[in-house]
C-alpha positions as protocol buffer text, in pm:
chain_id: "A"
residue {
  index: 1
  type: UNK
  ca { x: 8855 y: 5067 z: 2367 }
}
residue {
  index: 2
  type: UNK
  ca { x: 9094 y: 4747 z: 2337 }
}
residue {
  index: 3
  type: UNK
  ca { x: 9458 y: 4745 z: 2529 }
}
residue {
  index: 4
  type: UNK
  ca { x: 9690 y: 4556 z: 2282 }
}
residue {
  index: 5
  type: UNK
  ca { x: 9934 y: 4401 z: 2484 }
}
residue {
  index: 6
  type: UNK
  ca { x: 10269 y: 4169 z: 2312 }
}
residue {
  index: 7
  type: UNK
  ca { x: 10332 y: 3812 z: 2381 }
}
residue {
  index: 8
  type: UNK
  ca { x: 10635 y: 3711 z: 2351 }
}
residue {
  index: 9
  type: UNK
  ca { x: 10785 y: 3340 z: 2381 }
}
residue {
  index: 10
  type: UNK
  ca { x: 11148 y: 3183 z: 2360 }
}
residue {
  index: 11
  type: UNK
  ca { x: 11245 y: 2835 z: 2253 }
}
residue {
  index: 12
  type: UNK
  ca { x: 11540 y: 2604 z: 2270 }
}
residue {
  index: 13
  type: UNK
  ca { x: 11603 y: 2295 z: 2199 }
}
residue {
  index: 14
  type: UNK
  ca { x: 11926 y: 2059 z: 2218 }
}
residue {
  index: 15
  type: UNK
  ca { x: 11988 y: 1795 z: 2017 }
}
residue {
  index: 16
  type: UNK
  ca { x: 12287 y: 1492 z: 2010 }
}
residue {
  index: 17
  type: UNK
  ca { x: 12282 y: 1474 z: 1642 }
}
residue {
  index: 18
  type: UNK
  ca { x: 12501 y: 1159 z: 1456 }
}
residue {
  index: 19
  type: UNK
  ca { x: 12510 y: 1013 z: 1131 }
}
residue {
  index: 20
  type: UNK
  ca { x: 12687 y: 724 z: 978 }
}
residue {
  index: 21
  type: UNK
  ca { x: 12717 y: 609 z: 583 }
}
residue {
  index: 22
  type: UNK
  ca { x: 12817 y: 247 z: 532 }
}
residue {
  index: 23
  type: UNK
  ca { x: 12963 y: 41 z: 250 }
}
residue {
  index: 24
  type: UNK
  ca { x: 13009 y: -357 z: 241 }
}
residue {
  index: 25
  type: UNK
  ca { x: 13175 y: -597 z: -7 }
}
residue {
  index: 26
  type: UNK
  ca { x: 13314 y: -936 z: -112 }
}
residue {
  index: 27
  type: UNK
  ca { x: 13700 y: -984 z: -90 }
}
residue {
  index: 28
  type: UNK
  ca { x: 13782 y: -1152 z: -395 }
}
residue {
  index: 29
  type: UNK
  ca { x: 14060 y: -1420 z: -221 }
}
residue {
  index: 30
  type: UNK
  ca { x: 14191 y: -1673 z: -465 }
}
residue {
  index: 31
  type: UNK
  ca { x: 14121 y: -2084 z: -261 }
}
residue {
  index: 32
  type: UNK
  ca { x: 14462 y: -2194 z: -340 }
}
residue {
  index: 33
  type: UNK
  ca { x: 14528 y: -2298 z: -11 }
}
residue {
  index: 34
  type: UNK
  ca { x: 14269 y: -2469 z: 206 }
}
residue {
  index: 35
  type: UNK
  ca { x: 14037 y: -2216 z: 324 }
}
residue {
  index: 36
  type: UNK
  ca { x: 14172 y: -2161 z: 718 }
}
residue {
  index: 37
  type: UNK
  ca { x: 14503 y: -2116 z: 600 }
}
residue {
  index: 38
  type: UNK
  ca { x: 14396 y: -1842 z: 347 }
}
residue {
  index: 39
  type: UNK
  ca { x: 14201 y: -1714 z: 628 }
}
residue {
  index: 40
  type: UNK
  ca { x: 14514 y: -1714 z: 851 }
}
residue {
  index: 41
  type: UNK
  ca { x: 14732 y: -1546 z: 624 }
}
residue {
  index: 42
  type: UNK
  ca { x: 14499 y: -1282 z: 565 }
}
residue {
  index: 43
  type: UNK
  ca { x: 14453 y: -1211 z: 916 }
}
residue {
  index: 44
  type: UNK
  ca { x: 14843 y: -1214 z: 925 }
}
residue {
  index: 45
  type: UNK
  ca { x: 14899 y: -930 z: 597 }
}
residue {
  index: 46
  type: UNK
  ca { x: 14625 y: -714 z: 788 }
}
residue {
  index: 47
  type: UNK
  ca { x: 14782 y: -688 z: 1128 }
}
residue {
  index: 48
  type: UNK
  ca { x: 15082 y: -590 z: 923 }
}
residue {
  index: 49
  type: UNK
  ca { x: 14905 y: -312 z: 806 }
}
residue {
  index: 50
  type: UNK
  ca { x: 14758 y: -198 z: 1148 }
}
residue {
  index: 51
  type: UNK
  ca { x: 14420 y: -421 z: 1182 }
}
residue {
  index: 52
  type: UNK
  ca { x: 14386 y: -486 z: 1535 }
}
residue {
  index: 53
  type: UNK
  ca { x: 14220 y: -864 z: 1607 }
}
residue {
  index: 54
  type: UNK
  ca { x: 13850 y: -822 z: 1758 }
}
residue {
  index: 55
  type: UNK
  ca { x: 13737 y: -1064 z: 1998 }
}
residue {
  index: 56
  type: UNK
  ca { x: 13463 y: -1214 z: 1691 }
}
residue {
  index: 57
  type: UNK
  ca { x: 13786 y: -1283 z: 1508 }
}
residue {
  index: 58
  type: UNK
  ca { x: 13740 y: -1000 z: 1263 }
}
residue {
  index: 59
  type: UNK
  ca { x: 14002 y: -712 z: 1216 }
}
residue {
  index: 60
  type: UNK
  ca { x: 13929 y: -331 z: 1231 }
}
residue {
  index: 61
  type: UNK
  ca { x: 14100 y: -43 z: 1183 }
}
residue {
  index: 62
  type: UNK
  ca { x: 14036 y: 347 z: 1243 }
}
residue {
  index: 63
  type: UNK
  ca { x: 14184 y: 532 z: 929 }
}
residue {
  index: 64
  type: UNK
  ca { x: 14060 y: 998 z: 907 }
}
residue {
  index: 65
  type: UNK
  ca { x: 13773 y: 881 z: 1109 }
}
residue {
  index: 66
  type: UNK
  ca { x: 13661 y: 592 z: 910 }
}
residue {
  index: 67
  type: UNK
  ca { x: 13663 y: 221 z: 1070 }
}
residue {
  index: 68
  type: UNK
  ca { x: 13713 y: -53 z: 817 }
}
residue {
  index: 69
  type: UNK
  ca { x: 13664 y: -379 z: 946 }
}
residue {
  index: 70
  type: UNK
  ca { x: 13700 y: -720 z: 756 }
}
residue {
  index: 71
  type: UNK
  ca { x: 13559 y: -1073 z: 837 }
}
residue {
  index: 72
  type: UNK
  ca { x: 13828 y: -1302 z: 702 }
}
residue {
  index: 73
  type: UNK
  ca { x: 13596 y: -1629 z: 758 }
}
residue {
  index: 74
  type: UNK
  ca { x: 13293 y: -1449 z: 577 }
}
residue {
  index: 75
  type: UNK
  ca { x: 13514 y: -1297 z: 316 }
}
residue {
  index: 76
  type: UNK
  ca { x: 13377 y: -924 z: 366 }
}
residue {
  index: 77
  type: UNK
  ca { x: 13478 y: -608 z: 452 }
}
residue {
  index: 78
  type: UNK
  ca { x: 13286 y: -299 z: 542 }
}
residue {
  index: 79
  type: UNK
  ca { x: 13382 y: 78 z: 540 }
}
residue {
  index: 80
  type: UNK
  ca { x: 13185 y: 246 z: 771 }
}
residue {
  index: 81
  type: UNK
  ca { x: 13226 y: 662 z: 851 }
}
residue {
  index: 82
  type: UNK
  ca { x: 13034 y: 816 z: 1146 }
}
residue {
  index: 83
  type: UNK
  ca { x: 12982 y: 1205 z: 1226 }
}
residue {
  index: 84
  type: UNK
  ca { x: 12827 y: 1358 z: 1555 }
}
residue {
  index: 85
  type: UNK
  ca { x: 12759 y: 1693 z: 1702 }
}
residue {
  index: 86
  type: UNK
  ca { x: 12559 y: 1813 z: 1953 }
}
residue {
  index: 87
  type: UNK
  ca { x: 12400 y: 2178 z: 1864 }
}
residue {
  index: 88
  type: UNK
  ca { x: 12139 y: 2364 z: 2080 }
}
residue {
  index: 89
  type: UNK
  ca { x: 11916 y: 2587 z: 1904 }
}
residue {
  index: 90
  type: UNK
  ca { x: 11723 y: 2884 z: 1983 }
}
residue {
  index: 91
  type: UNK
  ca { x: 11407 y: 3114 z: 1844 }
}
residue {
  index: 92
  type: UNK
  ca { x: 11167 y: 3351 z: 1989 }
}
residue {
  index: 93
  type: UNK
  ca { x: 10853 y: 3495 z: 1838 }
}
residue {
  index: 94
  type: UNK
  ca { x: 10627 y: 3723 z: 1958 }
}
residue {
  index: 95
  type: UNK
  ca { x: 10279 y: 3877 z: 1868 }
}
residue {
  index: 96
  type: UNK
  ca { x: 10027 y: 4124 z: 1979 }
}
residue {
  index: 97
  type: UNK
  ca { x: 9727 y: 4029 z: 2147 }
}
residue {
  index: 98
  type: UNK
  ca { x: 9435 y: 4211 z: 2261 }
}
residue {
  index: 99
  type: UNK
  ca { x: 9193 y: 4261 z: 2582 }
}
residue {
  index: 100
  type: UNK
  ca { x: 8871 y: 4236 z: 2415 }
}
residue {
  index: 101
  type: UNK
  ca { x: 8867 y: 4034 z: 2043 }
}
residue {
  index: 102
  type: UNK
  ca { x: 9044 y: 3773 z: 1876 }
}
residue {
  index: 103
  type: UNK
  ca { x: 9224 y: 3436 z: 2111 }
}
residue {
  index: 104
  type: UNK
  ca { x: 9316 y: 3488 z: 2456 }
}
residue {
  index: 105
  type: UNK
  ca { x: 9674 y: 3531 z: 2579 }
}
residue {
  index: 106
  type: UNK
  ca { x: 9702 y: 3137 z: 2627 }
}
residue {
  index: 107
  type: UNK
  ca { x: 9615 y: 3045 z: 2271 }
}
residue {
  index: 108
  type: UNK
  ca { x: 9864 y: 3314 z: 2143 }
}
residue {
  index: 109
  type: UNK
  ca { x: 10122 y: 3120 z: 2307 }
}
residue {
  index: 110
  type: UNK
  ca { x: 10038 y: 2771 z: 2271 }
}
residue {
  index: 111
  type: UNK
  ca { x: 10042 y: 2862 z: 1924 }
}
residue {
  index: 112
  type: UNK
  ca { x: 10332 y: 3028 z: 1928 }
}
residue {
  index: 113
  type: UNK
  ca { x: 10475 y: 2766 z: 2098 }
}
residue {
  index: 114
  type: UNK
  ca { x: 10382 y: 2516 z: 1887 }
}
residue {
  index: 115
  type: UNK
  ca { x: 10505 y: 2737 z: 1567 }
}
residue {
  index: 116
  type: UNK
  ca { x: 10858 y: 2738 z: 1720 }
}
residue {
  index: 117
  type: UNK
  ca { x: 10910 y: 2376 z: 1822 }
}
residue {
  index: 118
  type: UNK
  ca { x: 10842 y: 2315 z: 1475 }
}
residue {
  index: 119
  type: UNK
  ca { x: 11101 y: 2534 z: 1315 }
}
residue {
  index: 120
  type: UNK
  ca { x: 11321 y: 2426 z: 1599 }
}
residue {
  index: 121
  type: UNK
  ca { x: 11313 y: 2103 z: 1476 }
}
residue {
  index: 122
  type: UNK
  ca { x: 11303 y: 2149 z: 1130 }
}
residue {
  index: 123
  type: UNK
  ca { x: 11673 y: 2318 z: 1181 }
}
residue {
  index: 124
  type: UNK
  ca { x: 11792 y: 2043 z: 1341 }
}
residue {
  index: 125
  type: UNK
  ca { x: 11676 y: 1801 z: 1073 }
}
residue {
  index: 126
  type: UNK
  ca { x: 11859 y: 2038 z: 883 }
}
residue {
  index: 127
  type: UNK
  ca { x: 12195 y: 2019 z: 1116 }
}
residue {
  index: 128
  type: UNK
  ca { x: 12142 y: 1626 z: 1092 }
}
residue {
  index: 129
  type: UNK
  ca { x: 12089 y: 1650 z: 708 }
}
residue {
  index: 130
  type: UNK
  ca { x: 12498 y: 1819 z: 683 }
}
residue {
  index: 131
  type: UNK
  ca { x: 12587 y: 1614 z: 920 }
}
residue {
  index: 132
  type: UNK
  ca { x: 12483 y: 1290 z: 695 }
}
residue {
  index: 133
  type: UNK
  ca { x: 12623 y: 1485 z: 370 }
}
residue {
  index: 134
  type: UNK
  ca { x: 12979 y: 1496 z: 549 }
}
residue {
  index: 135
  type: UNK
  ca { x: 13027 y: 1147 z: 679 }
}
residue {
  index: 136
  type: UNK
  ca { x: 12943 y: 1034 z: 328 }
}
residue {
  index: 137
  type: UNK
  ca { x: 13165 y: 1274 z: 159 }
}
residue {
  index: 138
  type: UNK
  ca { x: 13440 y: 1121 z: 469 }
}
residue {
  index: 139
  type: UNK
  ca { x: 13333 y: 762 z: 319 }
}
residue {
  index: 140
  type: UNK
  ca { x: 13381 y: 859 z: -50 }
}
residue {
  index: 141
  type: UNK
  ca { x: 13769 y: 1062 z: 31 }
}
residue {
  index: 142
  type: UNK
  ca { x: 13860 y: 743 z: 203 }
}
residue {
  index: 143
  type: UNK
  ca { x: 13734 y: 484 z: -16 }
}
residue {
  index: 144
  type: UNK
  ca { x: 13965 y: 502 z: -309 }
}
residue {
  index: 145
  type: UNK
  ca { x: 14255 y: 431 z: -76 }
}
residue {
  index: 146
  type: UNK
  ca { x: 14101 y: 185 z: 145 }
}
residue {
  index: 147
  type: UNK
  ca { x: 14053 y: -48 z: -205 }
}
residue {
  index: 148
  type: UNK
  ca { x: 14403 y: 51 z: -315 }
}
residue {
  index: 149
  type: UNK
  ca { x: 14517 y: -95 z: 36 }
}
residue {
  index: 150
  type: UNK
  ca { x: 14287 y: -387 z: 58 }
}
residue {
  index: 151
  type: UNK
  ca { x: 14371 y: -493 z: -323 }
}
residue {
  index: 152
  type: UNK
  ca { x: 14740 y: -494 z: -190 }
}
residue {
  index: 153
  type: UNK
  ca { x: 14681 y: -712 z: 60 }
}
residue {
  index: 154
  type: UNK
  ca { x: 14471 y: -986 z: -131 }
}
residue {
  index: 155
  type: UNK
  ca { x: 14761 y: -931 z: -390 }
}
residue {
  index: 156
  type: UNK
  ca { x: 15043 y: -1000 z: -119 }
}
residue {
  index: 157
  type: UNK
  ca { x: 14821 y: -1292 z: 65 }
}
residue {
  index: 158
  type: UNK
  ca { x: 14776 y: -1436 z: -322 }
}
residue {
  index: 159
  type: UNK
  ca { x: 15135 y: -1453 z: -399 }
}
residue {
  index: 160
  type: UNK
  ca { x: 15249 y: -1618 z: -20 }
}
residue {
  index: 161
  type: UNK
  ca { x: 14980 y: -1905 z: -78 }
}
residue {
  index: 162
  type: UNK
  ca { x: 15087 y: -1954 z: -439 }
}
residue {
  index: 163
  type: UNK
  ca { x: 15455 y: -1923 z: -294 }
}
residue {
  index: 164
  type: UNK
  ca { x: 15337 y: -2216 z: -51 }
}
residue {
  index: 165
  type: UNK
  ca { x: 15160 y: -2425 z: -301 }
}
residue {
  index: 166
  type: UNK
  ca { x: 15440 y: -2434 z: -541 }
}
residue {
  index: 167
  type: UNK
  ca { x: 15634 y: -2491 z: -238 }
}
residue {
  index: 168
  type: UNK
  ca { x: 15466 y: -2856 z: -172 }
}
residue {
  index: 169
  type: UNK
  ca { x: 15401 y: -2915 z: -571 }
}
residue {
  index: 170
  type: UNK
  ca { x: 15806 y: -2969 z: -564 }
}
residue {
  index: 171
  type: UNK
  ca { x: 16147 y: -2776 z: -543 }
}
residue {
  index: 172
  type: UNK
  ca { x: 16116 y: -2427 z: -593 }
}
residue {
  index: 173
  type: UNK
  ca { x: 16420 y: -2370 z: -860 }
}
residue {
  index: 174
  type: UNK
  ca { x: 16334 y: -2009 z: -918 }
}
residue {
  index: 175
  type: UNK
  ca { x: 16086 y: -1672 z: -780 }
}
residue {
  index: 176
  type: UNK
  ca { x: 16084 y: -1355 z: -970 }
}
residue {
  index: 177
  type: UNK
  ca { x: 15830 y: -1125 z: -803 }
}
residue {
  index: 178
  type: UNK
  ca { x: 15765 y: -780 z: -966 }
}
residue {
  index: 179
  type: UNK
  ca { x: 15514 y: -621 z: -675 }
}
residue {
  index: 180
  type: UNK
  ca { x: 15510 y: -246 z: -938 }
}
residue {
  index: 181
  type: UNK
  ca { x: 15359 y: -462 z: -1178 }
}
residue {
  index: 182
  type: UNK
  ca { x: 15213 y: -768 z: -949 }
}
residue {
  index: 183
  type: UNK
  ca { x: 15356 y: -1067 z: -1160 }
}
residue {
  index: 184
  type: UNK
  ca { x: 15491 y: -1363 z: -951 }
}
residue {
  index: 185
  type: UNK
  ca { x: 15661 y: -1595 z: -1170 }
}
residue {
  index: 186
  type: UNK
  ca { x: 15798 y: -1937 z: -993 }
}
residue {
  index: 187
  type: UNK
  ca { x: 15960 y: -2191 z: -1122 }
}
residue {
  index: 188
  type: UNK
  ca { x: 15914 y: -2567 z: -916 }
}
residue {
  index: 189
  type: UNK
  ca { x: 16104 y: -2873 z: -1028 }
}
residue {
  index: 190
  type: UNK
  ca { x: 15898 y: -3189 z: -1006 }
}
């Protein structure tokens, strides 16, 4: 007669888990100015707006957990949200073995084992997977605003270097600026 006997084994895991979604582009700055002074008075309409000057000369901001960092001499900026967590995960399983048929007691829990560091793991790919889902979804609410602000800006640098170039064209007679609508109108005597 066989003696059934259970085998029963535990699992954890624990996992530092991050994500990050990423989005680059070309600021669209006007060259009515020579290029270093377009540069410069970018750099000066972002640190108006709370860009803090890197040591590699570009500016970055944190903005709802989203950085946004521009490179005034390579004309780019990049949105960039990041999400982290660390979760520890657990599972047990357990089967009956017996004395005289079938695998032995270590085989049962090797494969056991084995059976559970694989679902472990396929939860935390799971964990990771939400955890990529919500920085993107962070990226996407901040987006729309970070354009609306960055579109400002280039709008604001554009009409200070047109302000400047009119400024050594001649004598500026006249400036009606209408930011609601973003017309500059200026009128230079020759």
């Amino acid at each position: 007669m066989s003696r059934a006997y259970r085998i029963r084994v535990r699992e954890s895991i624990r996992r530092d888990l991050s994500a990050s979604d990423e989005i680059s582009c070309d600021l669209e700055l006007l060259e009515i100015l020579p290029p270093e002074q377009m540069r410069e008075l970018l750099r000066q309409e972002l640190q108006g707006r709370g860009f803090e000057l890197q040591p590699d000369g570009k500016l970055s901001r944190q903005q709802n957990g989203v950085t946004i960092t521009v490179d005034p001499e390579q004309g780019t900026v990049s949105v960039k949200a990041e999400a982290s967590e660390s979760v520890e995960l657990e599972s047990q399983r357990e089967e009956l073995g017996y004395d005289d048929f079938g695998p032995s007691e270590e085989q049962i829990r090797q494969r056991l084992q084995q059976t559970l560091n694989q679902e472990l793991e396929r939860r935390a790919e799971q964990h990771r997977a939400r955890l990529q889902t919500k920085a993107t979804e962070q990226l996407e609410g901040e987006l729309a605003d970070v354009q609306k602000e960055l579109n400002q800006a280039v709008n604001r640098v554009t009409a200070e270097a047109l302000k400047r170039k009119a400024a050594s064209l001649g004598q500026i007679k006249e400036i009606t600026e209408d930011p609601e609508q973003g017309s500059l109108t200026i009128t230079v005597e020759v």
